[in-house]
matplotlib code that plots the C-alpha trace (Angstrom):
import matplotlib.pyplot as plt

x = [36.0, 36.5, 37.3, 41.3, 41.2, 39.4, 42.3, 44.0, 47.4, 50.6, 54.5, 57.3, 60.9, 63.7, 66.9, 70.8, 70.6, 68.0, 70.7, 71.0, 71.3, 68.2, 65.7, 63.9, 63.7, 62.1, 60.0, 58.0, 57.2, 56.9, 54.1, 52.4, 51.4, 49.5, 46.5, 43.2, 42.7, 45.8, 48.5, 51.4, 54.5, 57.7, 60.1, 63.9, 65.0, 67.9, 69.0, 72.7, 72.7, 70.9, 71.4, 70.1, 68.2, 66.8, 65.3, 63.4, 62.0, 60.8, 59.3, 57.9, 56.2, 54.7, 53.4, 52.1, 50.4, 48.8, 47.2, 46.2, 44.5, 46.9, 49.1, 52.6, 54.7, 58.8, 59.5, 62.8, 66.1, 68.0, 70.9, 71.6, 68.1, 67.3, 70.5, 70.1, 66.3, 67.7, 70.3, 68.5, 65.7, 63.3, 62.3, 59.0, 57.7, 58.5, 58.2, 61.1, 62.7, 64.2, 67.6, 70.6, 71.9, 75.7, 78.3, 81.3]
y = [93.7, 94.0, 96.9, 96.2, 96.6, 99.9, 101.2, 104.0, 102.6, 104.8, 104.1, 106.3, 104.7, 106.1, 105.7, 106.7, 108.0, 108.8, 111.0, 114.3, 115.5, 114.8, 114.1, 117.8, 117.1, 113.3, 114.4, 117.3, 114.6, 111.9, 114.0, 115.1, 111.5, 110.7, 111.8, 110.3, 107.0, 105.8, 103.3, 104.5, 102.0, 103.2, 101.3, 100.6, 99.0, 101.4, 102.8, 102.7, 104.7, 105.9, 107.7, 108.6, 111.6, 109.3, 107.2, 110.1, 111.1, 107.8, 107.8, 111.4, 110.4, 107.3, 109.2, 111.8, 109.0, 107.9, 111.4, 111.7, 108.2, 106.7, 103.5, 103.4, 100.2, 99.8, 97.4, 96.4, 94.7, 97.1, 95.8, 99.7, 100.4, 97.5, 98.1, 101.2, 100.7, 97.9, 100.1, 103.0, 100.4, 101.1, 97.7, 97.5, 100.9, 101.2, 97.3, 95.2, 95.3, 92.3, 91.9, 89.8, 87.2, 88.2, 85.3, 85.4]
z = [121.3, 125.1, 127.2, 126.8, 123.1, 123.5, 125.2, 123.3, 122.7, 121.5, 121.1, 121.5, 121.1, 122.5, 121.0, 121.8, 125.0, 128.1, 130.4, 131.7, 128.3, 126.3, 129.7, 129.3, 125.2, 126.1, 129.0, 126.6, 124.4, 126.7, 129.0, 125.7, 125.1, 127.9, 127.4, 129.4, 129.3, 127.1, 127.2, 126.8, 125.6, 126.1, 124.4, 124.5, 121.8, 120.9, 124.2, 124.7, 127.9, 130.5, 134.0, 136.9, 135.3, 132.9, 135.3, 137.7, 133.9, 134.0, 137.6, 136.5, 133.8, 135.4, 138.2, 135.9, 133.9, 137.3, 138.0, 134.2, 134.1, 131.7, 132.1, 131.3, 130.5, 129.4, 127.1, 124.7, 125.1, 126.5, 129.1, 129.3, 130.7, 132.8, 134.6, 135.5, 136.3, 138.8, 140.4, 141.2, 142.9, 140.8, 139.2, 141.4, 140.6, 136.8, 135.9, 135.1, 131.5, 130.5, 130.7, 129.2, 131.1, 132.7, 131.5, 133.8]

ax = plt.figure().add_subplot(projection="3d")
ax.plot(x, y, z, "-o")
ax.set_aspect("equal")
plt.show()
């Protein structure tokens, strides 16, 4: 086993919605997860929507995993979230999602 798979690992999905209205009920659970030393995998799989206070909970909780020595990654196909993470110019700080590719 090498120092990677030591890492304590956890997964929270988020499904719906990350807005204005469920940010303060995400970002109690969201900072209760990083402990120490932990991964944390945020994933967005079911996210229909999100805004502009869901991505400063994002930006929150990934500076708050920096002080807490914890690493934070996004991951799921979710066109919702990756656009807004691109609009608000936040790609670089809060890692890319992957998103679908516009026809038109």
């Amino acid at each position: 086993m090498n120092a990677v798979d030591s890492i304590p690992w956890v997964r929270h999905v988020i499904q719906g919605e990350l807005s204005f209205h469920s940010a303060e009920r995400q970002e109690a659970r969201l900072l209760a997860l990083l402990k120490p030393g932990t991964h944390l995998e945020i994933a967005f799989c079911g996210v229909e929507r999100i805004d502009a206070a869901g991505v400063q909970l994002l930006i929150l909780v990934q500076r708050e995993a920096t002080l807490r020595g914890c690493r934070v990654s996004l991951v799921g196909d979710s066109p919702a979230a990756a656009d807004a993470i691109e609009f608000c110019n936040q790609a670089a700080q809060l890692g890319a999602l992957p998103s679908r590719p516009r026809h038109g």
